[in-house]
C-alpha positions in Angstrom: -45.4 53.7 59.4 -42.4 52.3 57.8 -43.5 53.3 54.1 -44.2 57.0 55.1 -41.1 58.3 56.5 -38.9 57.0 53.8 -37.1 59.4 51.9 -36.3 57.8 48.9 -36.6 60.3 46.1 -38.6 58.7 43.1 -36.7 58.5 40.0 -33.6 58.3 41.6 -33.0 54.7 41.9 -29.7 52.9 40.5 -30.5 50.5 37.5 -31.6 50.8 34.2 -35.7 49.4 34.8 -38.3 52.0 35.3 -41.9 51.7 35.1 -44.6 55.1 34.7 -47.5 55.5 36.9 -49.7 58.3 36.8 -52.3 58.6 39.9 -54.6 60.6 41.3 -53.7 59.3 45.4 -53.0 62.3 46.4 -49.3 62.5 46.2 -48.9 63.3 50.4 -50.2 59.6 50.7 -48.4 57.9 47.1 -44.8 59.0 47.0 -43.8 57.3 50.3 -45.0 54.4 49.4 -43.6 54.3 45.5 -40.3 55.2 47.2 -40.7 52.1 48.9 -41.2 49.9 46.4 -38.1 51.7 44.6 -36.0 51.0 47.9 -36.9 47.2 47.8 -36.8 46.6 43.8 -34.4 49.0 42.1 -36.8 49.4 40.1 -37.7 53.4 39.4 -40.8 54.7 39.0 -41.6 57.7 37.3 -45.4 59.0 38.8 -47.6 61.4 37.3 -49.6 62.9 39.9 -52.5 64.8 39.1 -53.0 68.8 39.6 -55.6 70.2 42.6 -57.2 71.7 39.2 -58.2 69.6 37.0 -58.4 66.2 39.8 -58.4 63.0 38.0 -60.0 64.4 35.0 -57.1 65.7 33.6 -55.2 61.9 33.5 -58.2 60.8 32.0 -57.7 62.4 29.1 -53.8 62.0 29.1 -54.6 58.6 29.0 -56.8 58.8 26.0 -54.8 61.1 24.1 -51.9 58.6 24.6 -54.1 55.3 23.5 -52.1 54.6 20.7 -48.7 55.8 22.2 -48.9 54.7 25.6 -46.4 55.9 27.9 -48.4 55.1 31.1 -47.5 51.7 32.5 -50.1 51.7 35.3 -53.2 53.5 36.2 -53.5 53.9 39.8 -56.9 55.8 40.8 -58.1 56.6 44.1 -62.1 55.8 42.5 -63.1 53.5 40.2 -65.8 55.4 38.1 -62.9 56.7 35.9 -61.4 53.0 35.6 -64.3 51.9 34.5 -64.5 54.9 31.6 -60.3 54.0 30.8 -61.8 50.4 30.4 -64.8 51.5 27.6 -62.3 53.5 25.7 -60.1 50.8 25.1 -57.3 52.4 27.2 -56.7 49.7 29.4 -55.6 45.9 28.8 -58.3 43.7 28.0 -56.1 40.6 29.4 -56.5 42.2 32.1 -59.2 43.2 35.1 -59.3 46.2 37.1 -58.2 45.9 40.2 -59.0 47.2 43.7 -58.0 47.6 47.0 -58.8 49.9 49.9 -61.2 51.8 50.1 -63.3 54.9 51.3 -66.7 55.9 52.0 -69.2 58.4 51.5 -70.6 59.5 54.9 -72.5 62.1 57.0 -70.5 64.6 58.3 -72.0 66.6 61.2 -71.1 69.3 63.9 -71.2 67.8 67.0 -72.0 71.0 68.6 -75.4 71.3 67.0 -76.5 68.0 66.4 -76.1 64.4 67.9 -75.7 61.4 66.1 -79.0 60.0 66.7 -80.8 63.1 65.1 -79.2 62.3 62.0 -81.6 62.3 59.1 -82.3 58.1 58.5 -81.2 58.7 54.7 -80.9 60.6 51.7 -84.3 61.3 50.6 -84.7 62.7 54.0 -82.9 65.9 53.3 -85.6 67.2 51.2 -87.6 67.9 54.8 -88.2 71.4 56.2 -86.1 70.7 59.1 -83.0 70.3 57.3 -83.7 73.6 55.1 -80.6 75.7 54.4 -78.7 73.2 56.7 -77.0 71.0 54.5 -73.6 71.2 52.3 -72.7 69.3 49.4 -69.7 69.5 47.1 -71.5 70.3 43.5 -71.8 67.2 42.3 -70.0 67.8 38.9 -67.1 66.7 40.4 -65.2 63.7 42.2 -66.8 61.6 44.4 -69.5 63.7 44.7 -70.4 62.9 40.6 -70.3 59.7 40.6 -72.2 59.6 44.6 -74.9 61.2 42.5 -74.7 59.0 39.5 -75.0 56.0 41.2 -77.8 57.4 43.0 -79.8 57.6 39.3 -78.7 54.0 38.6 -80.7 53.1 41.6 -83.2 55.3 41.7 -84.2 55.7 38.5 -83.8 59.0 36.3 -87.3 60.8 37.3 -87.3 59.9 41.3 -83.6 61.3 41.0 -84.4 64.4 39.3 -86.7 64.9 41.5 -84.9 64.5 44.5 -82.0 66.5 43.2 -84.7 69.2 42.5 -85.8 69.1 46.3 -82.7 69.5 47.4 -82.2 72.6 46.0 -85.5 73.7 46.7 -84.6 73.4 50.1 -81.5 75.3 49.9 -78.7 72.8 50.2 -75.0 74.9 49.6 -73.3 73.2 47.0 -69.6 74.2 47.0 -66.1 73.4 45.3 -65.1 70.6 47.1 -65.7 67.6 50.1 -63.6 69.2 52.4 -64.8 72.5 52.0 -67.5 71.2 53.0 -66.0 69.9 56.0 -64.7 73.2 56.8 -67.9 74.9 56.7 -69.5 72.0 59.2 -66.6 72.5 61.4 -67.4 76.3 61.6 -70.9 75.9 61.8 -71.8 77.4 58.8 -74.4 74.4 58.2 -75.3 71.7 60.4 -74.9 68.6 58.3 -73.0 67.7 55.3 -72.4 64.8 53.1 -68.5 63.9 52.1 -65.7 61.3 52.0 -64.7 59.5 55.0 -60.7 61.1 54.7 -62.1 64.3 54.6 -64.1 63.7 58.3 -60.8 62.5 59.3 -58.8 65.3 58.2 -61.1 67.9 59.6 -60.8 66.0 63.3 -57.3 65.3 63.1 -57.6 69.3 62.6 -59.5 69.7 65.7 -63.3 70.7 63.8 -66.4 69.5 66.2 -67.3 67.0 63.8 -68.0 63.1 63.4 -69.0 61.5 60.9 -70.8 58.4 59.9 -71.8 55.8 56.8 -74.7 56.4 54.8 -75.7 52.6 54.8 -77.5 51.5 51.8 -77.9 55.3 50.3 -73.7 55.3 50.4 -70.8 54.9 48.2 -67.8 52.3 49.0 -64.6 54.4 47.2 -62.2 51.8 46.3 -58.5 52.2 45.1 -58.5 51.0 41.6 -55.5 49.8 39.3 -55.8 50.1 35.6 -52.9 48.1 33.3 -53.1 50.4 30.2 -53.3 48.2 26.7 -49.7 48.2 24.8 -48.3 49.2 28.3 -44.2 49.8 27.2 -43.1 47.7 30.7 -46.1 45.5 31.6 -44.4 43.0 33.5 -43.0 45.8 35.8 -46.5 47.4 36.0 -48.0 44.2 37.2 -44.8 43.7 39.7 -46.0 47.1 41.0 -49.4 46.4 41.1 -49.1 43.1 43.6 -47.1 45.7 45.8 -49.8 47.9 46.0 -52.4 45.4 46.4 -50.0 43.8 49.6 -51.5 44.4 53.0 -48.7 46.1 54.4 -49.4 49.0 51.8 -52.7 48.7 52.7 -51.4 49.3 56.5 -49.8 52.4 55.8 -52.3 54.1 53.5 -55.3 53.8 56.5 -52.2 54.7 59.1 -51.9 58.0 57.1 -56.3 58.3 56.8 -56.1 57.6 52.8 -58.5 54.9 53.6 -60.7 53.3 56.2 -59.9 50.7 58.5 -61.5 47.4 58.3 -63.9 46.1 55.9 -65.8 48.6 53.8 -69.5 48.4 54.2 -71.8 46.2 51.9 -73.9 48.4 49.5 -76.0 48.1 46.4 -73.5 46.0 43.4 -72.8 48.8 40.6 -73.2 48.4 37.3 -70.5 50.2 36.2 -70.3 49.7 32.3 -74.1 51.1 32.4 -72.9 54.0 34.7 -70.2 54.9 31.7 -72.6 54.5 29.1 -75.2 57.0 30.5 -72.4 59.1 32.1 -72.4 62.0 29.4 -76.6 62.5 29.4 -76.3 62.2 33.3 -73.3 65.0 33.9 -75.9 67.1 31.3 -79.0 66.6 33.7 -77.1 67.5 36.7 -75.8 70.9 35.0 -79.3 71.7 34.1 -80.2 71.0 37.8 -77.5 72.8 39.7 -76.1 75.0 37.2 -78.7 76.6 35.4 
């Protein structure tokens, strides 16, 4: 816990080296642990959290629009599907790789009220069936983890079983709302029995006293790593990679599944993703999924 009850301010260190970060950790779980590495350097760090709005989308194209005039030293996101997209736009350092670290998952969440843990549908495709009809909440997957949960889900499926599937869903009157946790909330409440969302957000809702659990998704499931992007023609690279080995260090690891960011021990094994494919088809995919849930 040493990293989250520091109090630090960022930006406020003596000396003249700074590096810039922008991130979209949610800031609750970032600051303390910038502050730290402030504390122990000297080194200040001027972050750039993102806005409940716009989510990581709106970095994203701060990033682009500053390609050629970076200010951003490092890229620290709490995904890696908008990593990747940095990397094909020739916003990040080709020297080099992504990084990653941490991680959460994408997981049933349930109320335990209503349903036990063995009646838990055996995956995905399952939710389609009568019994689960108006039963289950999704975040509209246009957004977040959600987007790229369903993206992924095309790469291995296959763009007509997916459509279909995302069509069946529908069909049998899945809620799709504005958020993961909101979809926690409704479990909780018992709006809906079942739910599917990130494994921070089950643990926020408990830690909140909701009659849920919640549970991996196995092989139809999502591993959410931390990712760390060096942006190309950084203006202080060597202090972004000096921050970057502090935020890969296991003690910052430590604190960040202390205060729920991310799970405890080893993330699951899923399906590999092909990530620069997932980038490449990302625009005609976000366009099939409006047609699907918007129109």
């Amino acid at each position: 816990m040493w990293l989250i009850g520091t109090v630090l301010l960022i930006g406020c260190s003596p000396g003249g080296d700074s590096v810039t970060v922008y991130t979209s950790q949610d800031q609750v779980y970032a600051e303390p642990i910038l502050r730290q590495f402030e504390q122990e350097t000297g080194v200040r760090v001027r972050a750039v959290y993102d806005s409940e709005a716009v989510k990581t989308v709106g970095l994203i194209n701060r990033l682009i629009a500053e390609k050629n005039h970076p200010r951003c030293d490092l890229f620290w996101n709490n995904e890696a599907f908008r990593t990747h997209q940095l990397a094909a736009r020739g916003v990040l350092a080709a020297d080099e790789p992504i990084k990653s670290f941490g991680a959460r998952t994408r997981q049933w969440v349930w109320n335990t009220n209503q349903l036990g843990r063995a009646e838990l549908p055996p995956n995905l495709a399952s939710l389609t069936n009568a019994q689960w009809r108006g039963k289950v909440a999704i975040a509209l997957p246009l957004f977040g983890t959600t987007a790229t949960h369903f993206q992924v889900l095309r790469q291995r499926l296959g763009k007509a079983r997916w459509q279909a599937w995302c069509r069946a869903l529908l069909a049998n009157g899945v809620m799709t709302v504005d958020g993961n946790s909101t979809v926690v909330h409704l479990v909780g409440r018992g709006e809906v029995t079942l739910g599917l969302t990130d494994s921070d957000d089950v643990r926020a809702g408990v830690r909140n006293g909701l009659p849920i659990a919640g549970q991996s998704l196995g092989t139809d499931g999502l591993v959410i790593r931390n990712t760390l992007g060096h942006i190309r023609a950084a203006p202080r690279p060597g202090l972004a990679k000096r921050l970057a080995n502090f935020l890969q260090s296991p003690r910052v690891r430590t604190a960040l599944v202390e205060a729920g960011a991310i799970d405890p021990g080893e993330a699951p094994a899923t399906v590999v993703i092909a990530w620069p494919s997932l980038v490449e088809v990302n625009e005609q995919a976000v366009n099939e999924l409006q047609s699907i849930f918007l129109d």
